[in-house]
DOMAR-443006 format. One record per residue: residue number from 1; residue in three letters; x, y, z of N, C-alpha, C in turn. Coordinates in steps of 0.05 Angstrom, whole numbers. Layout:
REM residues N
> kevo:lumdo:nxx:nyy:nzz:caxx:cayy:cazz:cxx:cyy:czz
> NUM:ALA:X:Y:Z:X:Y:Z:X:Y:Z
...
//
This chain:
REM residues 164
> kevo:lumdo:nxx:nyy:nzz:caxx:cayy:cazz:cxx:cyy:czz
> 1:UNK:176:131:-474:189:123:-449:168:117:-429
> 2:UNK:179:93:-422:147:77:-390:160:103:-374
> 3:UNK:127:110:-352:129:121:-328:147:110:-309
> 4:UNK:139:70:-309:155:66:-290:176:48:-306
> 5:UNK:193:53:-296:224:35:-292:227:22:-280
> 6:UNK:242:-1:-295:254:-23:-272:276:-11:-253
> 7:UNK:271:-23:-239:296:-12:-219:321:-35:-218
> 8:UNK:344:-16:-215:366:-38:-213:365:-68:-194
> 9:UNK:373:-88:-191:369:-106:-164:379:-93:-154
> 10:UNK:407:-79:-146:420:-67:-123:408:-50:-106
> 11:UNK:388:-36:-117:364:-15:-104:355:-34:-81
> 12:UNK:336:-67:-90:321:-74:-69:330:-71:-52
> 13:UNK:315:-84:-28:328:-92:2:323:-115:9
> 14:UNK:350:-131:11:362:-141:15:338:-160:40
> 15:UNK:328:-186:33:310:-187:59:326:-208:84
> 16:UNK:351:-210:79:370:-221:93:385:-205:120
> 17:UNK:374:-181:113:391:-161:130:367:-154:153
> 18:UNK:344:-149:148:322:-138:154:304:-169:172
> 19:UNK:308:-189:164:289:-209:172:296:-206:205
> 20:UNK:268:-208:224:274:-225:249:280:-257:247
> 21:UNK:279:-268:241:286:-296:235:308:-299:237
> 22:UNK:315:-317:248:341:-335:245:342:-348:217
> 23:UNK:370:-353:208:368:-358:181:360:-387:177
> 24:UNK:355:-404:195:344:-427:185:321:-438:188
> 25:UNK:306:-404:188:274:-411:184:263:-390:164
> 26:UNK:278:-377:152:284:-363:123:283:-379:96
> 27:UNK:287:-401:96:285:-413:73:265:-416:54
> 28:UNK:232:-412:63:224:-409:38:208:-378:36
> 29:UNK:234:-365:43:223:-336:38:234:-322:15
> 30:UNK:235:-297:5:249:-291:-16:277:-278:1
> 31:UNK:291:-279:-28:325:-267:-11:319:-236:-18
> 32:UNK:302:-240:-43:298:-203:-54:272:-200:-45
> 33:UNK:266:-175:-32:240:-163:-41:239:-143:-60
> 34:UNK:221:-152:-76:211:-128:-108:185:-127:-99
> 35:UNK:172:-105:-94:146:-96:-92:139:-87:-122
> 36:UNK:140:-96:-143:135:-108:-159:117:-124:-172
> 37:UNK:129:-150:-149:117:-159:-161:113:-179:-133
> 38:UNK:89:-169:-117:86:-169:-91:82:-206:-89
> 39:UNK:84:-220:-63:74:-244:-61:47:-251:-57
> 40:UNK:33:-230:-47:1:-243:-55:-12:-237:-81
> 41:UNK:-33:-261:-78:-46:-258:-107:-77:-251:-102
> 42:UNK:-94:-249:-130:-118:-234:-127:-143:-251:-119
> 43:UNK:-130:-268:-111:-148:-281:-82:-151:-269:-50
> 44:UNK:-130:-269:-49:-118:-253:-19:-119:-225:-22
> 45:UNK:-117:-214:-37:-133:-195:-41:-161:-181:-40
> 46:UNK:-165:-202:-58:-202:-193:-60:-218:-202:-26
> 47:UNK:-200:-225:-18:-212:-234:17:-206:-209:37
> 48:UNK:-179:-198:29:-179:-171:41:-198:-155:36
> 49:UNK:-205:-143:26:-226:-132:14:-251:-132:30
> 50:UNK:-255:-165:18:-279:-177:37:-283:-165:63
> 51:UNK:-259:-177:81:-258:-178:103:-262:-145:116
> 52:UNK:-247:-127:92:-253:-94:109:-285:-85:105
> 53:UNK:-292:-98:89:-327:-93:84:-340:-107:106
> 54:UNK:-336:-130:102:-356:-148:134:-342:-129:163
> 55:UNK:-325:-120:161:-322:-115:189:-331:-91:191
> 56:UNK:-349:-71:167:-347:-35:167:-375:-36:175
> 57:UNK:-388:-61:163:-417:-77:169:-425:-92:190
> 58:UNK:-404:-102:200:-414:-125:227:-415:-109:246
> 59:UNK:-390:-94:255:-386:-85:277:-408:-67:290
> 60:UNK:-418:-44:269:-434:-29:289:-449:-42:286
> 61:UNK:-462:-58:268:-488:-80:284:-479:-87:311
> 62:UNK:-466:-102:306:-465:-117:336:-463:-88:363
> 63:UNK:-458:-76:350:-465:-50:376:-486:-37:376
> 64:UNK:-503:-51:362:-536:-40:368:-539:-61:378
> 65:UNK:-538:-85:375:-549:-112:384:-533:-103:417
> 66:UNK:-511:-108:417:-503:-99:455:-518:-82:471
> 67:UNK:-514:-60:459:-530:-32:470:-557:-38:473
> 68:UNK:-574:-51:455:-605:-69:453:-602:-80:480
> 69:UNK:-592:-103:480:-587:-130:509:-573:-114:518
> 70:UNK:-563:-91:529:-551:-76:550:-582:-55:555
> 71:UNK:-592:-51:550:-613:-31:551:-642:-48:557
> 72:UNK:-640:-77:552:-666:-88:554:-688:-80:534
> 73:UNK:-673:-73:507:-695:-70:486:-714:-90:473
> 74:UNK:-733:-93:477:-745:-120:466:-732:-115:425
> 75:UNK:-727:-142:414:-725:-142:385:-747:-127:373
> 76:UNK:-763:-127:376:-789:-123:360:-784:-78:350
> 77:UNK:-784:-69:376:-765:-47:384:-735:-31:368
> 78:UNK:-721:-54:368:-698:-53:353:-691:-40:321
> 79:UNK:-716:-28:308:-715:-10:288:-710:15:300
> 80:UNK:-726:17:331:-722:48:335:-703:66:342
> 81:UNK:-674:42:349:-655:48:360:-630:69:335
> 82:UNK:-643:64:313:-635:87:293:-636:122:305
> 83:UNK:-660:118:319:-662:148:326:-650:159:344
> 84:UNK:-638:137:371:-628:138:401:-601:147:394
> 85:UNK:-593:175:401:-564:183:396:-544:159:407
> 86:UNK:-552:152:427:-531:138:439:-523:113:436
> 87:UNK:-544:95:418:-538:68:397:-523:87:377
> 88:UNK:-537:109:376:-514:110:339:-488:125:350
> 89:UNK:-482:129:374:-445:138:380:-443:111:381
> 90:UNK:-461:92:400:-434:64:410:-425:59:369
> 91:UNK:-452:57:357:-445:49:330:-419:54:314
> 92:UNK:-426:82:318:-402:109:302:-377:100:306
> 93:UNK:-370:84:341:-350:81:353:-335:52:355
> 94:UNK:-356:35:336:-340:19:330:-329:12:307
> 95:UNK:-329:41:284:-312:36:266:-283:32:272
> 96:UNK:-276:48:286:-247:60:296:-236:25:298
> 97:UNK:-249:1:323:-239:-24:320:-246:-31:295
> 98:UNK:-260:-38:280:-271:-43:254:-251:-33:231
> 99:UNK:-229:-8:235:-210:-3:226:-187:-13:230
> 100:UNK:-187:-8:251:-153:-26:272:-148:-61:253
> 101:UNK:-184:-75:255:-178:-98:249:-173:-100:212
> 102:UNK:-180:-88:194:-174:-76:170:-139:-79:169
> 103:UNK:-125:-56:186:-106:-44:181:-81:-74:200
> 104:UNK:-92:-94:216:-83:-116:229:-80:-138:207
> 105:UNK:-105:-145:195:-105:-164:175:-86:-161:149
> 106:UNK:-83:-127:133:-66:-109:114:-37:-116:128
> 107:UNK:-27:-109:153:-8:-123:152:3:-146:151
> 108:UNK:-18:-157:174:-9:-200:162:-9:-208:131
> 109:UNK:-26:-204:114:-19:-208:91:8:-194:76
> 110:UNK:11:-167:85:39:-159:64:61:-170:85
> 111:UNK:61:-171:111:90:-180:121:84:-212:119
> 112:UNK:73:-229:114:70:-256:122:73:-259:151
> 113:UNK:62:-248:159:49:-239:189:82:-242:200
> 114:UNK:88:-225:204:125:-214:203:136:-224:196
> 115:UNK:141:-232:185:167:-249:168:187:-227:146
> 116:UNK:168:-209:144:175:-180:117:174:-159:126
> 117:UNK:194:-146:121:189:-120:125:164:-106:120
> 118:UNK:143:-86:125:120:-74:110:121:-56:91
> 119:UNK:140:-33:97:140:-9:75:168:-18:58
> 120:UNK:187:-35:63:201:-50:40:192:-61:18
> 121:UNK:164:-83:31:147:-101:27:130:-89:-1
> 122:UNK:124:-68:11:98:-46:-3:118:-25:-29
> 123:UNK:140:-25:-26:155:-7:-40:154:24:-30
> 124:UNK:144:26:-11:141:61:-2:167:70:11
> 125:UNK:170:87:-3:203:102:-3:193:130:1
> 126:UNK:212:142:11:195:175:11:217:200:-18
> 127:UNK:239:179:-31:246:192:-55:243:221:-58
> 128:UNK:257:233:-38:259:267:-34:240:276:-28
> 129:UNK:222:269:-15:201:278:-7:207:288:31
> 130:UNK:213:307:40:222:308:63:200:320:84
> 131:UNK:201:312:114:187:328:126:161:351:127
> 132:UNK:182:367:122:171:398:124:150:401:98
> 133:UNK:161:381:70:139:382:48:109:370:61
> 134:UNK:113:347:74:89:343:86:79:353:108
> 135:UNK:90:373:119:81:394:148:70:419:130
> 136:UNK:76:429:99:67:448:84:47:437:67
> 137:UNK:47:414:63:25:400:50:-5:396:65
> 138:UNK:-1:384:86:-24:390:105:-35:416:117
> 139:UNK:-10:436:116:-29:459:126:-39:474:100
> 140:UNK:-33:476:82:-42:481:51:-77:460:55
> 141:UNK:-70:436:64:-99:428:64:-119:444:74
> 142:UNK:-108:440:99:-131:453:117:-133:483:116
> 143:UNK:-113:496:103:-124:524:93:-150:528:68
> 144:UNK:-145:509:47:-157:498:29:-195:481:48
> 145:UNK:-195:468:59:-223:467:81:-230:491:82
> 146:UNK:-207:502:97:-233:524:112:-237:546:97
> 147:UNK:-215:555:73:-234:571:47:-257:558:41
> 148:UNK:-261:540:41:-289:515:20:-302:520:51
> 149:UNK:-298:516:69:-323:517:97:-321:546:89
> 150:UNK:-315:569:103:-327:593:93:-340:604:78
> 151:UNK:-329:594:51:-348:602:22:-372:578:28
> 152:UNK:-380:558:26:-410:553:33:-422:557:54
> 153:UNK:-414:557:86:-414:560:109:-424:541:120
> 154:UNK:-434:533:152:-435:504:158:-464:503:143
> 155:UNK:-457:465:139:-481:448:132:-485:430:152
> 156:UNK:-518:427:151:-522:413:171:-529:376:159
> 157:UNK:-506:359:178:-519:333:161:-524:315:193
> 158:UNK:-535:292:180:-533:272:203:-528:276:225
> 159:UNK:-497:274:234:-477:276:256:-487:298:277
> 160:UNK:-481:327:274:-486:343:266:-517:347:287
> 161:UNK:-534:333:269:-570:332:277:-570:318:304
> 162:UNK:-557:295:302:-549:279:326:-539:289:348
> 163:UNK:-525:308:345:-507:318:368:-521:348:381
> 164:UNK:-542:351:366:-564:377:376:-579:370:401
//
């Protein structure tokens, strides 16, 4: 017996009910969504990909390069800015946008930049999975941390060295 099963059509959802669109700019969309058998292919994919790597890489560059021409660092200089706590927070701090634009582009591709629903789109259903399982699941985590932080006790890395 397969793990996974097809699912009935009557299961999908329906993308007629759910679209913002007016229906006569629906036409070359699907009437079903099956996350399945999703509409992008492993082109659009792999550019996703791409795109969350160049941005995990560009961004805090470019926030040494600011912080540099905001500080009047000559280039030549610009190796030392590894050591300056405060190039490596602006750095640190531009993952968070560097993320946002990751998690902006992840949606334009699965909704066709709205046209789809997203977690229809994606198939994520929570299938008896309620609440309180994930309010006992996370604190089971973090009980689980801080046994593992206790039993080795703090380590000192990077971050940490930086913030001394």
């Amino acid at each position: 017996m397969s793990q996974i099963e097809e699912q009935p059509r009557e299961n999908y959802v329906s993308f007629d009910a759910l679209s913002p669109l007016p229906p006569n700019n629906r036409d070359f969309l699907p009437s079903v969504i099956n996350p399945d058998a999703p509409h992008w292919n492993i082109l659009s994919a792999l550019g996703f990909v791409i795109i969350s790597i160049l941005a995990i890489i560009i961004f805090p560059n470019l926030a040494f390069i600011v912080y540099a021409l905001a500080n009047s660092v000559p280039p030549s200089e610009w190796a030392n800015l590894v050591n300056d706590p405060n190039a490596i927070l602006a750095a640190i701090a531009t993952t968070l946008p560097a993320h946002l634009l990751t998690i902006l582009v992840g949606w334009m591709l699965v909704t066709r930049n709205g046209r789809q629903p997203f977690f229809q789109t994606l198939g994520w259903r929570w299938n008896g999975f309620r609440f309180w399982a994930c309010l006992l699941t996370t604190i089971g985590l973090y009980g689980v941390a801080v046994v593992i932080a206790n039993f080795f006790g703090e380590q000192e890395n990077e971050l940490t060295r930086i913030l001394k």
